[in-house]
DSSP file (Angstrom, degrees, kcal/mol; ACC not computed):
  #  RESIDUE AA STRUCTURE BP1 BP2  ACC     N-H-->O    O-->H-N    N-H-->O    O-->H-N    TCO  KAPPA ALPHA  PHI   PSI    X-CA   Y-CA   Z-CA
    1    1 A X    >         0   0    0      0, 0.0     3,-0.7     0, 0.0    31,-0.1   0.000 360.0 360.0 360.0  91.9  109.2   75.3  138.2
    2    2 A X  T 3   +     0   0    0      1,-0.2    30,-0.1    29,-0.1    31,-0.1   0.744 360.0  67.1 -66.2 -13.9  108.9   78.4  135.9
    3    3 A X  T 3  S+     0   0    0      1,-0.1    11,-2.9    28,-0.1     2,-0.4   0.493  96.1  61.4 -95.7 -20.5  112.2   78.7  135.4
    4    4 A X  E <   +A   13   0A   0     -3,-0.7     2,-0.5     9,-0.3     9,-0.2  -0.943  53.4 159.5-106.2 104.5  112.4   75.4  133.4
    5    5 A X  E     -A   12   0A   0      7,-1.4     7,-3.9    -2,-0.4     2,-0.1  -0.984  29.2-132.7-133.9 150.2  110.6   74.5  130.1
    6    6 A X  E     -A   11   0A   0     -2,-0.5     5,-0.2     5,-0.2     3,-0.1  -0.400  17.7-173.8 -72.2 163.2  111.2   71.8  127.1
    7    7 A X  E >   -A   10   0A   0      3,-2.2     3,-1.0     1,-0.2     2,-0.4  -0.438  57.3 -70.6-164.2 102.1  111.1   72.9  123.9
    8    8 A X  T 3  S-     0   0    0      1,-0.2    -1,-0.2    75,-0.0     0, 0.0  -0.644 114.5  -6.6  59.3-122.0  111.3   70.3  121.7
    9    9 A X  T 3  S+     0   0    0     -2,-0.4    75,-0.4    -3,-0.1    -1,-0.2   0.724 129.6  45.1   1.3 -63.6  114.9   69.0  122.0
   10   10 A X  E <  S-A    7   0A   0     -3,-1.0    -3,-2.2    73,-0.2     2,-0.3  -0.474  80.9-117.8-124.0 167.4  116.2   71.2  123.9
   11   11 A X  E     -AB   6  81A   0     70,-1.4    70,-3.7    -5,-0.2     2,-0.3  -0.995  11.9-132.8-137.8 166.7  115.3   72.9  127.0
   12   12 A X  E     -AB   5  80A   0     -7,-3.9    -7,-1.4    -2,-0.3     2,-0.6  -0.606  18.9-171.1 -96.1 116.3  114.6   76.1  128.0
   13   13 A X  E     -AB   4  79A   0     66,-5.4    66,-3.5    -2,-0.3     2,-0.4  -0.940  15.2-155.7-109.3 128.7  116.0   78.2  131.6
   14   14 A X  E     - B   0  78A   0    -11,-2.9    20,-3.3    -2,-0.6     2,-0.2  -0.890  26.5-178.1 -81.7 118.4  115.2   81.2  132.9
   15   15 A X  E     -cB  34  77A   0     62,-2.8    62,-1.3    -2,-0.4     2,-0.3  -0.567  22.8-154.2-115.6 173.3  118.2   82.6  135.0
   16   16 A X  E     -cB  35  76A   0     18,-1.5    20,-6.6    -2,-0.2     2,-0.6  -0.947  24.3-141.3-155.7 126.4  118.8   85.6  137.1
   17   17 A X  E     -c   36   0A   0     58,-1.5     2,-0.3    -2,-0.3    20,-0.2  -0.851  15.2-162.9-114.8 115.2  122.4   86.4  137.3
   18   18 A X  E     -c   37   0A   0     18,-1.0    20,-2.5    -2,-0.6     2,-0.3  -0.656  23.1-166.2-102.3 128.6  124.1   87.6  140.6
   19   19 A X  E    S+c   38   0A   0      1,-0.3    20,-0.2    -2,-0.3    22,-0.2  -0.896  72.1  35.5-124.4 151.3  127.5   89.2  138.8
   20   20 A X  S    S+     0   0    0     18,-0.5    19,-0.3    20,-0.4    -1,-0.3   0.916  85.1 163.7  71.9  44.2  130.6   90.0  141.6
   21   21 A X        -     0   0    0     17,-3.2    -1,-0.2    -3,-0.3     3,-0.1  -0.569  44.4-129.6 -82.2 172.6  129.3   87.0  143.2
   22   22 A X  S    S+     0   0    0      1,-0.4     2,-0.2    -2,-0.2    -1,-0.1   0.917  91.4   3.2 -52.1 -59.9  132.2   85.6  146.0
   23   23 A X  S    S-     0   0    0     15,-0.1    -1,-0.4     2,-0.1     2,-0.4  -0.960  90.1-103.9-151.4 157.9  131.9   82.2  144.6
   24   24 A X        +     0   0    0     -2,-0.2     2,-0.4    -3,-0.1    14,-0.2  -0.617  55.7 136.5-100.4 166.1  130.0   80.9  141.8
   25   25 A X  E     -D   37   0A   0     12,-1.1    12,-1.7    -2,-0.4     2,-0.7  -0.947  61.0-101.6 167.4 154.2  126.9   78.9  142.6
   26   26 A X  E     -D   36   0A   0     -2,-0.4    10,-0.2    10,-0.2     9,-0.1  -0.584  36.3-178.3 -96.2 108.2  123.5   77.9  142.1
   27   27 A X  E     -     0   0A   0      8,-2.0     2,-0.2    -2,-0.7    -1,-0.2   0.946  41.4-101.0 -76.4 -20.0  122.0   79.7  144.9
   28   28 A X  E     -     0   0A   0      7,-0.4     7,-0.7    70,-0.1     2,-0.5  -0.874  60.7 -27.1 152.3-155.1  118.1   78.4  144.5
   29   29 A X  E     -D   34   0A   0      5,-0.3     2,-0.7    -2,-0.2     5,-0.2  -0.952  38.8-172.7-129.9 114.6  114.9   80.0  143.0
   30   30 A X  E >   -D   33   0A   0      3,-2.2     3,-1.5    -2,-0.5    -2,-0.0  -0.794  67.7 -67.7-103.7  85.0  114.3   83.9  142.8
   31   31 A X  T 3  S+     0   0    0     -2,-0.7     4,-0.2     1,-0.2   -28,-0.1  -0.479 120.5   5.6  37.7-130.8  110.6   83.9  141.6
   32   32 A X  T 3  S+     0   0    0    -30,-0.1    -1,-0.2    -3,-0.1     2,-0.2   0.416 124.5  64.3 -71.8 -20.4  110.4   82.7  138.2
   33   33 A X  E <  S- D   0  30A   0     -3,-1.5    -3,-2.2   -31,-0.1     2,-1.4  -0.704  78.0-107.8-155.7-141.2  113.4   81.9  138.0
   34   34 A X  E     -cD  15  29A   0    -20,-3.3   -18,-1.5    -5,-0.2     2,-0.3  -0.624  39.1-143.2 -84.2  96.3  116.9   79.8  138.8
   35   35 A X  E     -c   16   0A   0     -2,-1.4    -8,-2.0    -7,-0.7     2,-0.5  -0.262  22.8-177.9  10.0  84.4  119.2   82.1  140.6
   36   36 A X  E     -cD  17  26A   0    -20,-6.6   -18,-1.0    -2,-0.3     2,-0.7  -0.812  14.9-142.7-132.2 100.0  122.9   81.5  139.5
   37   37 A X  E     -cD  18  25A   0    -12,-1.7   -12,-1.1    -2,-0.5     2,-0.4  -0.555  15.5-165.7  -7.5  78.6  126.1   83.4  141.0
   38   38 A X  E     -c   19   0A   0    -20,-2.5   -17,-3.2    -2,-0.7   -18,-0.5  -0.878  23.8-153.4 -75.5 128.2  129.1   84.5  138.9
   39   39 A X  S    S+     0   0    0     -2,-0.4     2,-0.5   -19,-0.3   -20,-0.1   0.351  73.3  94.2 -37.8 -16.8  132.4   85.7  139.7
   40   40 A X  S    S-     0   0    0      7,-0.1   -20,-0.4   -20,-0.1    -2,-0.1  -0.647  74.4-130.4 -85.7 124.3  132.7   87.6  136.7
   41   41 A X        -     0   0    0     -2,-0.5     2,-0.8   -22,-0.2     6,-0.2  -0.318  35.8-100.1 -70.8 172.6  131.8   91.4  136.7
   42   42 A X  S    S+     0   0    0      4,-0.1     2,-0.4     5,-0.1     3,-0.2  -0.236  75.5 128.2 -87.6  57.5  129.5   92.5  134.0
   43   43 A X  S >  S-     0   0    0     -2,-0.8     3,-3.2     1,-0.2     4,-0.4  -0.931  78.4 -12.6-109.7 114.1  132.0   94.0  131.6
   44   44 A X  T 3  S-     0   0    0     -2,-0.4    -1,-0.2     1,-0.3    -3,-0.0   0.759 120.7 -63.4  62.1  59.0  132.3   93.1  127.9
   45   45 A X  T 3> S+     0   0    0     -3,-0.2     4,-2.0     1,-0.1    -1,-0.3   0.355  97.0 132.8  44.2  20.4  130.1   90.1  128.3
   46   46 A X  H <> S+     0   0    0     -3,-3.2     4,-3.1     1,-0.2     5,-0.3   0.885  75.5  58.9 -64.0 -21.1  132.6   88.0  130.8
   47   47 A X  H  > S+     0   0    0     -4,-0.4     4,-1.7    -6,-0.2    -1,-0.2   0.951 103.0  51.2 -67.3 -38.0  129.4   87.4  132.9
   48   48 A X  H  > S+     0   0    0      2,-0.2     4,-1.1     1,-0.2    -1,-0.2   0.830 112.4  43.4 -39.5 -52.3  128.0   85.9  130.0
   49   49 A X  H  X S+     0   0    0     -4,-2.0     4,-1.3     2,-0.2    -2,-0.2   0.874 111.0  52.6 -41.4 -60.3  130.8   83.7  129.6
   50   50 A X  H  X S+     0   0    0     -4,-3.1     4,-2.2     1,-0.2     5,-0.3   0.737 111.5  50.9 -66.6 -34.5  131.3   82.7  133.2
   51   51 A X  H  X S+     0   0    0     -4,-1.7     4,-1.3    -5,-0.3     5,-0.5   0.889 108.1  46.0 -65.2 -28.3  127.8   81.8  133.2
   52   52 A X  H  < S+     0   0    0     -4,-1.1     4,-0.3     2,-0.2    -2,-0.2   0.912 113.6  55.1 -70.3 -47.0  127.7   79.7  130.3
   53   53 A X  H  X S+     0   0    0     -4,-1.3     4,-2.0     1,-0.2    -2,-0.2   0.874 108.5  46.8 -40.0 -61.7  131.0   78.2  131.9
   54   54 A X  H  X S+     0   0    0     -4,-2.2     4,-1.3     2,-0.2    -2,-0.2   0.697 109.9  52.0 -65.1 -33.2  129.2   77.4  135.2
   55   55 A X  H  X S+     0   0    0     -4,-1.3     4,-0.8    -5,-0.3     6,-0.5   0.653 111.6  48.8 -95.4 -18.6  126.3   75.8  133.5
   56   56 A X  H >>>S+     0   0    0     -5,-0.5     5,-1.3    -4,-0.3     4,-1.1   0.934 120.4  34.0 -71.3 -64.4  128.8   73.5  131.5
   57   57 A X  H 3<5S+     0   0    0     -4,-2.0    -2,-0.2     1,-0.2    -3,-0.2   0.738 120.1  59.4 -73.4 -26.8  130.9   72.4  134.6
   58   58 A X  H 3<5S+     0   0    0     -4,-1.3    -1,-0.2     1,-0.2    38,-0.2   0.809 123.3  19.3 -79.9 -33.9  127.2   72.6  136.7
   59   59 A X  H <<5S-     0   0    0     -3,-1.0    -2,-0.2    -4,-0.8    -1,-0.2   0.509 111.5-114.1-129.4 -14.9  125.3   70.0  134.5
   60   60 A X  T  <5 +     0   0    0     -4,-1.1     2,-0.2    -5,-0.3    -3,-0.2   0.948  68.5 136.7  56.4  55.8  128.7   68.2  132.8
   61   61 A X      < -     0   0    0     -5,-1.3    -1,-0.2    -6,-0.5    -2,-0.1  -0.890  65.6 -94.0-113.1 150.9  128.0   69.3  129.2
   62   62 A X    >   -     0   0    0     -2,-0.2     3,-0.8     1,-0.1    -1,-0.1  -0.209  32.7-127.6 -60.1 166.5  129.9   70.7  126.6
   63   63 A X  T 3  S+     0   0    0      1,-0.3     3,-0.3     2,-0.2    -1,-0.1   0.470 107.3  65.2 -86.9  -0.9  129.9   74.8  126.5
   64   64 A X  T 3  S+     0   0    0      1,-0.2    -1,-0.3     3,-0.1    -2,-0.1   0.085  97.7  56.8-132.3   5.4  128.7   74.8  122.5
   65   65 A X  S <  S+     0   0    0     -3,-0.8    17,-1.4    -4,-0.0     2,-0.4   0.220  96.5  80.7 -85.6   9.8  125.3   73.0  123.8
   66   66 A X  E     +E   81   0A   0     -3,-0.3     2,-0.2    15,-0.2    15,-0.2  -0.951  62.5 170.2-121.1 126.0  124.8   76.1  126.2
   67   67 A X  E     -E   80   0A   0     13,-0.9    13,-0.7    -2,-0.4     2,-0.6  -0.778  32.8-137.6-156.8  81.9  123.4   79.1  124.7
   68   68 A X  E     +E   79   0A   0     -2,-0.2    11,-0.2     1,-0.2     3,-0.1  -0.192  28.4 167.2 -68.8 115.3  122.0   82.7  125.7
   69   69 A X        +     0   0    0      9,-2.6     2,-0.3    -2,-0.6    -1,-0.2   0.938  63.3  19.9 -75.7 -44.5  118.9   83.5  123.7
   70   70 A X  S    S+     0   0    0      8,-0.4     8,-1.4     1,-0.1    -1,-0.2  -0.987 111.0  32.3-143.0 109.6  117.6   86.1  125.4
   71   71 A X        +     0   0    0     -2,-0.3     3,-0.2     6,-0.2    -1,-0.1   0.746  49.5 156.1 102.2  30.7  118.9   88.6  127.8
   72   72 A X  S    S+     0   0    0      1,-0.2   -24,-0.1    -3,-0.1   -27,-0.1   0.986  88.9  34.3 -64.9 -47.3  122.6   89.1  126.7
   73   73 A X  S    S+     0   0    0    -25,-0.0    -1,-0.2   -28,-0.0     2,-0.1   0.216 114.5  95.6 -95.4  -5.7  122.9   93.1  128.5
   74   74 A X        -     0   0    0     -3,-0.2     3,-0.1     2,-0.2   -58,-0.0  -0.289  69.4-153.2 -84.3 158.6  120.1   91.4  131.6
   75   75 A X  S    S+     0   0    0     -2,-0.1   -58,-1.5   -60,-0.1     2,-0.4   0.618  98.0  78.3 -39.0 -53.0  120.6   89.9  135.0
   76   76 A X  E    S+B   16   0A   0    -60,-0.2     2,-0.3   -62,-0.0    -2,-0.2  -0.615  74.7 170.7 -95.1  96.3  117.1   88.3  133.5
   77   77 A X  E     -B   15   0A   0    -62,-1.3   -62,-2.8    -2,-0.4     2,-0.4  -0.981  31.8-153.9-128.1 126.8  118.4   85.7  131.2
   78   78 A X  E     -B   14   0A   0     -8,-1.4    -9,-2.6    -2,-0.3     2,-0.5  -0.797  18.2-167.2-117.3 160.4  117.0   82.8  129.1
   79   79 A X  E     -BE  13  68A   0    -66,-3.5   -66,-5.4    -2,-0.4     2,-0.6  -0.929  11.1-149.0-137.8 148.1  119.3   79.6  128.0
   80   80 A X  E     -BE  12  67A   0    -13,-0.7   -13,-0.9    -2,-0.5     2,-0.6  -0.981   3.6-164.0-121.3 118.6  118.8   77.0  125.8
   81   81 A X  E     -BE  11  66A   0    -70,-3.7   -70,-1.4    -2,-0.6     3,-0.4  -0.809  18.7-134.5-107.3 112.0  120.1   74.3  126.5
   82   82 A X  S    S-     0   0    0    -17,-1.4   -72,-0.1    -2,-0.6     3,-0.1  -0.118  78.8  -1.4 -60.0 130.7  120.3   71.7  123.2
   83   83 A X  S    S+     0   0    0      1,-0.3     2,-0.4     0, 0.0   -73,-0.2   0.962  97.1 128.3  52.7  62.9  119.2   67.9  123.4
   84   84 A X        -     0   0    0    -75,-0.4    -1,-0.3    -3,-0.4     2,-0.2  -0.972  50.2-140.0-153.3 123.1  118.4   68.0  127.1
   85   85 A X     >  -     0   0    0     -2,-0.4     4,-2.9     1,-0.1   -74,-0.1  -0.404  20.9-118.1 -78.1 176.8  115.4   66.8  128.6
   86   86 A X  H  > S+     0   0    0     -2,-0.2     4,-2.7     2,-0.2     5,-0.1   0.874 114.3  45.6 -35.0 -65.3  113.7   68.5  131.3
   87   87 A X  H  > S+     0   0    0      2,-0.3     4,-0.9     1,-0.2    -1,-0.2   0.609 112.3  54.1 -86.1 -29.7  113.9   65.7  133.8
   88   88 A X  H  > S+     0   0    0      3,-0.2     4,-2.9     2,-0.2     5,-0.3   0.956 109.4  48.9 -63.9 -48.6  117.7   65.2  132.9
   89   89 A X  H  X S+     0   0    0     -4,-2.9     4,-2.8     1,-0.3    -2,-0.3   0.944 113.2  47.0 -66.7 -37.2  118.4   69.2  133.6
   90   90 A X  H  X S+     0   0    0     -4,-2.7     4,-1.3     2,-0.2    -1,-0.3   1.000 116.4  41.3 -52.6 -39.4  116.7   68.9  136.8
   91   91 A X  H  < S+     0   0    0     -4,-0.9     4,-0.4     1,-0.3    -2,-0.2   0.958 116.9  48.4 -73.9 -40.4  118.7   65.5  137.8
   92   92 A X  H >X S+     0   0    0     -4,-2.9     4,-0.7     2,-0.2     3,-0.5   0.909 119.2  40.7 -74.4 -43.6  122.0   67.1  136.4
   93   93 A X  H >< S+     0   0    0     -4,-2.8     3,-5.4    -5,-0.3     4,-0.4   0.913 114.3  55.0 -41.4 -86.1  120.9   70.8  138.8
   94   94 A X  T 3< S+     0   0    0     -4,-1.3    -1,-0.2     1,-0.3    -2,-0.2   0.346 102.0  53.9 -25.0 -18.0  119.8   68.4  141.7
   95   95 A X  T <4 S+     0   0    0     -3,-0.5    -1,-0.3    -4,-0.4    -2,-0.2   0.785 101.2  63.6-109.4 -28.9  123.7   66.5  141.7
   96   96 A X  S << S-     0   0    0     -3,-5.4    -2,-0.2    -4,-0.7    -1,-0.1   0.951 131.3 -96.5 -67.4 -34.3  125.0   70.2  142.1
   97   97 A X  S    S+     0   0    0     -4,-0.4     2,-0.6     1,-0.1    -3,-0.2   0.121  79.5 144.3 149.0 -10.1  123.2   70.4  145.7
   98   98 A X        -     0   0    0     -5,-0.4     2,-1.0     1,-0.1    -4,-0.1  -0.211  42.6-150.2 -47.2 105.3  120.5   72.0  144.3
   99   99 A X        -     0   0    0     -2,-0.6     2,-0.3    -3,-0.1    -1,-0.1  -0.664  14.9-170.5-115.7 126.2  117.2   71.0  146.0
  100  100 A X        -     0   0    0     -2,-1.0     2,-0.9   -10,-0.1   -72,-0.0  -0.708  10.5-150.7 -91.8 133.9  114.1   71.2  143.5
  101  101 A X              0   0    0     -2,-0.3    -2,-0.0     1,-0.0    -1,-0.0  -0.791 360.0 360.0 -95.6  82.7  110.6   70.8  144.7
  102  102 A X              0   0    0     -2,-0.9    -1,-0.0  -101,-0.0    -2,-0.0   0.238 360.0 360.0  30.2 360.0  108.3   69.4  142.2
């Protein structure tokens, strides 16, 4: 899983962000990294929002641990998520339907 590293604390995601999606959802793993749908167009950073949103309601954390570092203006996005292990953010993906392969 490239798309996931700890770093310290907190851990680190690498998304790719499908914006106009239908419905939002986590479709899988696009090379390096997690795939995530939005409903939101990419207009005056509501895709940003709506992602941040979806990864709150996705992983059933508050929105103010969720954080774009990298990648604000990108598809090709990295998120920090604060005081989460690794092995919790998979198990917290994995409950959406997500299935992660080792």
């Amino acid at each position: 899983m490239n798309w996931l590293r700890e770093t310290g604390p907190d851990v680190e995601l690498k998304i790719f962000v499908q914006p106009r999606a239908s419905k939002a959802k986590i479709i899988g793993e696009h090379g390096d990294e997690l795939k995530v749908a939005i409903t939101a167009p990419p207009v005056d950073g509501k895709a940003n929002k709506a992602t941040i949103a979806f990864l709150s309601k996705a992983m059933k954390i508050a929105r103010g641990r969720i954080e774009i570092s990298r990648g604000h203006s990108s598809r090709h996005k990295t998120i920090i998520v604060a005081t989460m292990s690794a092995e919790t953010a998979i198990e917290s993906l994995a409950a959406t339907g997500l299935c992660i392969d080792d």
